[in-house]
N, C-alpha and C positions, 0 to 999 in steps of 0.2 A: 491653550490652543492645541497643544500635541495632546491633552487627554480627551477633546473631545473629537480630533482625528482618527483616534482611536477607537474609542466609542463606537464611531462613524463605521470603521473599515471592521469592526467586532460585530455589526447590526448586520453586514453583509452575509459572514461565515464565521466559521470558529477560526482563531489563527493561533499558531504557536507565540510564545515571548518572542523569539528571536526574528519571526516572521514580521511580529509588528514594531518592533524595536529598527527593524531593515528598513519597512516602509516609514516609518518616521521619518529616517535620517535623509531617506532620499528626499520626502518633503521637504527637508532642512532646516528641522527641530532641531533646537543644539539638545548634546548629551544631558545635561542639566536635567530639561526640561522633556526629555524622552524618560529618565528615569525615575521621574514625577510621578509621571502618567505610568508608567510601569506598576509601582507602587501601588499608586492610587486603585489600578483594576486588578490586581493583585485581593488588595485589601475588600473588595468591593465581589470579588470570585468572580472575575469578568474574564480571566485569565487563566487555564492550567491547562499545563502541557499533559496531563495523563489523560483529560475528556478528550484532546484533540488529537493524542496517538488512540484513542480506544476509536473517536470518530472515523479517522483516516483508517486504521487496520477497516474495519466496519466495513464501508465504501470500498475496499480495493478485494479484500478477503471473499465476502456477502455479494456485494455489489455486482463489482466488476469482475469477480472471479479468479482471483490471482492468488498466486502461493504466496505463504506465510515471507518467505523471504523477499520477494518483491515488496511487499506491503510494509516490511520492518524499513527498507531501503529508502522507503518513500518515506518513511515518517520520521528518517533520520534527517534527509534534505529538507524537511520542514522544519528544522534547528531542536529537534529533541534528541534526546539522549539515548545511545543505544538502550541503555538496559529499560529506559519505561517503553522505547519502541518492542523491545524483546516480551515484554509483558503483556503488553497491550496484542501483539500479533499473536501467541500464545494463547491467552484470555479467546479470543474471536477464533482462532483456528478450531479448538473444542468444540465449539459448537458446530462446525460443520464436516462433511466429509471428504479428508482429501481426496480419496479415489475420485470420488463422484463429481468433483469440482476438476481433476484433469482428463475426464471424460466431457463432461459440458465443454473445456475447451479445447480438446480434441474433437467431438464432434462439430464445431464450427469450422473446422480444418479439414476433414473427413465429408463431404457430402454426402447424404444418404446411406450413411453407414457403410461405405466402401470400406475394403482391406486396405492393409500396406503392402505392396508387391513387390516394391525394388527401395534395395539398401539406400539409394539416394533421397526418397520421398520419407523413411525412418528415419535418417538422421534429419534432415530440414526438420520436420515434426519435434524429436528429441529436442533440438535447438529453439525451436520455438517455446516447448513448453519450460524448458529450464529457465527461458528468459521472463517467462511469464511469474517463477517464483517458486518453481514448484521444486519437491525433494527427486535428486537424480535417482534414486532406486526404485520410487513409485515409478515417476515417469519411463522410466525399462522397461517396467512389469507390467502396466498398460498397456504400451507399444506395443510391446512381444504378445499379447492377447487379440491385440488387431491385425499383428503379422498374418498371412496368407503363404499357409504351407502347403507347397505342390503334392499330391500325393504319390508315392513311387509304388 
């Protein structure tokens, strides 16, 4: 029964071990019979944690547009391991550009390509895009390129 709830909850999305080892238990599969099914989709490659840290980096990196460290953070609360999250976010950053990736989400924040005029609107922005994942020395040098300097 827990390996075809498994099955079941794997037909849906990709999940990590830990993810479907969780949802087991809340079914209230005893241990035994959770690490059966473990096993069993293990053997069966129904199961790995490095496609679904490569999946998750993917979606959050590509996708959603989030810095590398957002995206490691998320695939750690998905019960993997830092260091295949570190790989995996790594792997997927290469491929893309970070400038140009905390531009897309600076310009969602920026309407119509406005400046930044006052210290108070640069740091909210700074604080956003840090949370968003991004490396704090890009996110400066961006900002400070969209500052709006008074001419004297």
């Amino acid at each position: 029964a827990a390996y075809t709830d498994a099955v079941k909850m794997l037909s849906r999305r990709e999940l990590s071990e830990a993810q479907i080892r969780q949802r087991l238990a809340r079914r209230g599969h005893s241990e035994t019979a959770i690490e059966s099914a473990i096993a069993r989709l293990r053997e069966a490659h129904a199961i790995d944690d490095v496609r679904v840290a490569e999946a998750i980096a993917r979606n959050q990196i590509a996708t959603k547009r989030r810095g590398a460290w957002r995206a490691e953070r998320h695939i750690v609360q998905a019960g993997i391991t830092p260091a295949i999250a570190r790989r995996a976010t790594r792997a997927v950053s290469e491929t893309v550009d970070p400038d140009a990736q905390i531009e897309i989400s600076l310009s969602k924040r920026l309407r119509g390509g406005e400046r930044l005029t006052d210290e108070k609107t640069f740091r909210r922005l700074y604080r956003y895009l840090i949370g968003q994942g991004f490396e704090p020395e890009r996110v400066l040098a961006i900002l400070r390129k969209h500052q709006h300097r008074p001419r004297t």
